[in-house]
C-alpha positions, -999 to +999 in steps of 0.1 A: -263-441+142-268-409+158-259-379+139-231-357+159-249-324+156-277-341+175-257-350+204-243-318+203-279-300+203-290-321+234-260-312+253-270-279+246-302-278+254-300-300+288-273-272+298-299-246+291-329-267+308-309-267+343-296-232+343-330-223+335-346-249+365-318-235+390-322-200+380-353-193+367-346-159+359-324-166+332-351-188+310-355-159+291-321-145+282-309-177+275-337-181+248-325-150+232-289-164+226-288-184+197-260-213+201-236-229+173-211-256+175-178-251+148-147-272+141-129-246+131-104-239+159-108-201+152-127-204+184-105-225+204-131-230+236-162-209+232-171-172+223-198-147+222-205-121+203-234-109+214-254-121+194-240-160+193-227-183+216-203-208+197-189-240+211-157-255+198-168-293+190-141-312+209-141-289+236-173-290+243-175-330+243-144-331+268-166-300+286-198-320+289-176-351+299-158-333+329-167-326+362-178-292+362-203-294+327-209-264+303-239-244+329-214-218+343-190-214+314-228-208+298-241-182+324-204-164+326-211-161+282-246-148+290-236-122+316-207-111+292-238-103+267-262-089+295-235-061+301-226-057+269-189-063+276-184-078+244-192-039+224-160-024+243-131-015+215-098-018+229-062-033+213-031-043+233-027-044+263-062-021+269-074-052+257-065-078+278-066-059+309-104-053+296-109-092+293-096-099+325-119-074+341-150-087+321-139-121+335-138-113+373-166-092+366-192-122+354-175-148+385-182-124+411-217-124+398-215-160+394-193-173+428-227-158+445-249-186+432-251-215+458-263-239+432-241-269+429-242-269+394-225-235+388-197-248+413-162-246+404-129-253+420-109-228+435-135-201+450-117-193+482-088-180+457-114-157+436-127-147+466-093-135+480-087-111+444-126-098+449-118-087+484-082-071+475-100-054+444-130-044+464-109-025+487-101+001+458-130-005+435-157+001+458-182+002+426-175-035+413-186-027+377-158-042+342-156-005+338-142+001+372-123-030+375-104-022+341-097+015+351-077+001+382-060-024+369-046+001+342-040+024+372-023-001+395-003-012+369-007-048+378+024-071+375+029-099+351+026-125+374-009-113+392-024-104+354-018-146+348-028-154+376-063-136+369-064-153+338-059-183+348-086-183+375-111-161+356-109-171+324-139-195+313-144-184+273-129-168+248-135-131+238-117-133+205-150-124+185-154-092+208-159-062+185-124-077+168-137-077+132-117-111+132-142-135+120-136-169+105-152-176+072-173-204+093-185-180+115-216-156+108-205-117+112-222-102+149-239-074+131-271-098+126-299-083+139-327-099+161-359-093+154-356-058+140-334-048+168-294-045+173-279-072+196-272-040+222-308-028+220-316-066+228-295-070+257-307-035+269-344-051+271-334-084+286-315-066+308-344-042+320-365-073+317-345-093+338-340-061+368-377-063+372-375-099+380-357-093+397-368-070+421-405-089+426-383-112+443-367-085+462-404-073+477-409-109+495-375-103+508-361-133+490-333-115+473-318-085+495-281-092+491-281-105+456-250-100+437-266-101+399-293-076+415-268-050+427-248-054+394-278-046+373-289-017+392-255+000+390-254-009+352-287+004+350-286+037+368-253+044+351-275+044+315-302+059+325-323+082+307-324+110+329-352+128+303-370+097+310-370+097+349-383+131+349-413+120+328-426+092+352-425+125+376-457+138+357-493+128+351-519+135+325-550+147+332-583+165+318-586+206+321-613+221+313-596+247+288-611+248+251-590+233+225-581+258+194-562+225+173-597+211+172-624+236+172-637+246+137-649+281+134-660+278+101-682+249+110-696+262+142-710+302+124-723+285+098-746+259+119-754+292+141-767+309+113-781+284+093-796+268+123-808+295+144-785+294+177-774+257+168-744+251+164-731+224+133-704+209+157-704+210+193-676+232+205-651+214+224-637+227+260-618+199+271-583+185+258-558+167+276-534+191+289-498+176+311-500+190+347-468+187+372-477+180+403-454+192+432-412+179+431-387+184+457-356+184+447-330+181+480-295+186+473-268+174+501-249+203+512-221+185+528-186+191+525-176+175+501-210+187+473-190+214+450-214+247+442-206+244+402-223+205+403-250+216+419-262+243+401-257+225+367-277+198+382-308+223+390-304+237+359-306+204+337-329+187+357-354+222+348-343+223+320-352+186+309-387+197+326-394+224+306-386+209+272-411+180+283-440+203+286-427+234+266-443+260+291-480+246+286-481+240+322-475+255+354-453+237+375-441+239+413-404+225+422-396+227+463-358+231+464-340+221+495-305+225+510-298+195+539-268+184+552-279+168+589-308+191+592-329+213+563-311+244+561-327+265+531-362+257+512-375+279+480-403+270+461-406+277+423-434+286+402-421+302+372-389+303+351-382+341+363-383+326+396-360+297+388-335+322+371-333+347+401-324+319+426-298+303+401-283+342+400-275+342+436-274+303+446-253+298+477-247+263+493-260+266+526-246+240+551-218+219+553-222+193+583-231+154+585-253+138+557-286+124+569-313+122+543-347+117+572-347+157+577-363+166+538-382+135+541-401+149+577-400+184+562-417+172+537-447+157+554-448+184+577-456+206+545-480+183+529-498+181+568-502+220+568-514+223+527-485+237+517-477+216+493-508+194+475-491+165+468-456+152+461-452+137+424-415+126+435-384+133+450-351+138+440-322+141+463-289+147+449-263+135+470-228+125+467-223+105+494-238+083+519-261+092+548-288+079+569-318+070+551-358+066+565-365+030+575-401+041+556-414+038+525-429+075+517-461+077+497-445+090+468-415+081+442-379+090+455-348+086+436-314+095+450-293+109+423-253+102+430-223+119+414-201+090+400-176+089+424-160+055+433-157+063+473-198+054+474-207+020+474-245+039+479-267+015+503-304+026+489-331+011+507-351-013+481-382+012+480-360+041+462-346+042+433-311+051+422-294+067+391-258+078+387-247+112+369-215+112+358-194+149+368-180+149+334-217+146+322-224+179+351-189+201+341-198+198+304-234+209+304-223+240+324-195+246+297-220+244+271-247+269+286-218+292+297-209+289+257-248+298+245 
């Protein structure tokens, strides 16, 4: 007789094995989500909670048994972890708004797959509520979603309907603190790590996929590709892009942590002009290379923004090498054409152009001008070589159809009215202007 925990284990595992065969990029996060089947009808379908996906025995037999199978309601689960949806603390109606925005969330992502075996019945009618909501919510993040529908003030009978189209799992053990005596509490930890540390890495993990298929042009338009980038840019560590801005190399400087007086005199005069230990005049010393920061001067870039920008981005510099290096940033104002250029060597020089900063522009955006002023300055030895670029920019613009030989990243204020358009070769973060107003309050405060 075959046990029923086996039967449930295989159906499992084959609903692993094919999302893993049709989409080979989530092999790996599904391996990472450990799976349980319960009769207690606490979970009523299935439900993650980020660290556990748990099936609902009968549901899942009448699941496998069905037409559709368990692969998407799987995938939409994993996604839910991926993005860390399940983390979010909300009660009421905050709560159910944030559900239904998880769920169109994860079928967007989802209704983009053209494998038959994530298909589902009624697409064209998701498809008609992502093209009404992607007419507002031009950034097509949960967070976004959720903010709109709480501003819209969606009616009863459009809030069903959304459920009733979107809904594929339960998100009763989200954060809820609700768990059934069956069920193992979420704060488990994997392998030394938190579930949203985990997720972080998978996610990360799963960008760079990813993006190698995006180099052979296989994945341009990918809807799980955009969705982490946005995710990911919003969280970025801006302290860490800075840092792959610089390099590490040898300068010939001598090295007073390691060099031993005592030692050396002694072998001098015990040795006749010999010295005990040989003195050392190398160490490893940080060295910044050149950085342009560009900064769109449109209409629409406010003066207060920009000037905490400069002063946090320098600021995060000079905390990373605590004034043991010289440094050279190339600041430029562009709107359709460079209008200003300064370059800075040295705090004093930094804190005389942030005394009388003035925005200088105001026209179109188009992002080629700093991009040929650049070369133009690396051609004549102005500048030795660019470490990287960083154009801050709240807006779009036209961008080079070339890949330049150094790192660019295109910094964006948060604003929902960009749905951005970066070329693959550049990267992309996202600075919140809360983030930008309360830095300046706080140095205005010191």
């Amino acid at each position: 007789m075959v046990d029923q925990n086996e039967i449930f284990e295989q159906i499992i595992s084959l609903a692993k094995r094919r999302v893993s065969l049709e989409m080979k990029y989530f092999a790996i996060p599904l391996g990472q989500l450990k799976t349980n089947v319960v009769t207690d009808d606490f979970v009523p379908t299935s439900a993650v909670d980020g660290t556990c996906l748990y099936y609902n025995a009968n549901w899942l037999l009448k699941k496998f048994c069905g037409k559709e199978g368990v692969e998407r309601q799987m995938v939409h689960s994993l996604i839910h972890c991926i993005f860390r949806h399940y983390a979010k603390q909300f009660s009421g109606q905050d709560k159910r708004l944030w559900d239904i925005a998880c769920d169109v969330f994860a079928e967007n992502i989802i209704d983009d797959f053209t494998q038959p075996v994530f298909s589902k019945q009624g697409k064209n009618d998701r498809i008609k509520v992502y093209d009404t909501l992607k007419n507002d919510v031009k950034i097509f993040t949960a967070e976004r979603i959720f903010a709109y529908l709480k501003e819209t003030d969606i009616d009863e009978k459009n809030l069903k309907l959304y459920e009733e189209i979107f809904t594929e799992d339960s998100h009763i053990l989200w954060n809820s603190g609700e768990f059934s005596a069956d069920l193992p509490n979420s704060a488990e930890q994997f392998d030394g790590l938190n579930a949203d540390d985990l997720w972080k890495n998978v996610e990360q993990s799963l960008l760079e996929d990813l993006n190698k298929d995006v180099e052979q042009s296989l994945l341009q338009n990918n809807e799980l590709l955009k969705q982490l980038k946005v995710d990911l840019s919003e969280k970025y560590d801006y302290k860490k892009l800075l840092q792959r801005f610089f390099t590490r190399r040898e300068v010939v400087k001598s090295s007073d942590d390691e060099f031993d007086y005592i030692y050396y005199c002694y072998g001098l005069q015990e040795y006749k002009n010999l010295p005990l230990i040989e003195y050392l005049e190398y160490r490893d010393k940080p060295v910044v290379e050149d950085i342009v920061i560009a900064i769109d001067t449109s209409m629409s870039t406010q003066g207060n923004l920009v000037l905490s920008f400069l002063r946090q981005t320098y600021a995060v510099i000079e905390q990373i090498y605590e004034n043991d290096s010289t440094f050279r940033l190339v600041i430029m104002q562009c709107d359709c054409a460079v209008k200003d250029e300064k370059i800075i060597s040295s705090h004093e020089e930094f804190e005389s152009l942030m005394q009388n900063f003035t925005l200088i522009g105001g026209g179109g955006t188009d992002f080629r001008p700093v991009f040929e002023r650049v070369d133009k300055l690396l051609k004549d030895k102005t500048l030795n070589k660019i470490k990287g670029l960083l154009y801050f920019t709240d807006g779009k613009g036209v961008f080079p159809k070339v890949k330049p030989p150094y790192e660019t990243v295109f910094v964006f204020l948060d604003d929902e009215k960009n749905d951005y358009g970066v070329p693959v070769w550049a990267n992309k973060i996202i600075i919140d202007e809360d983030e930008l107003n309360e830095y300046n309050r706080s140095e205005k405060r010191n």
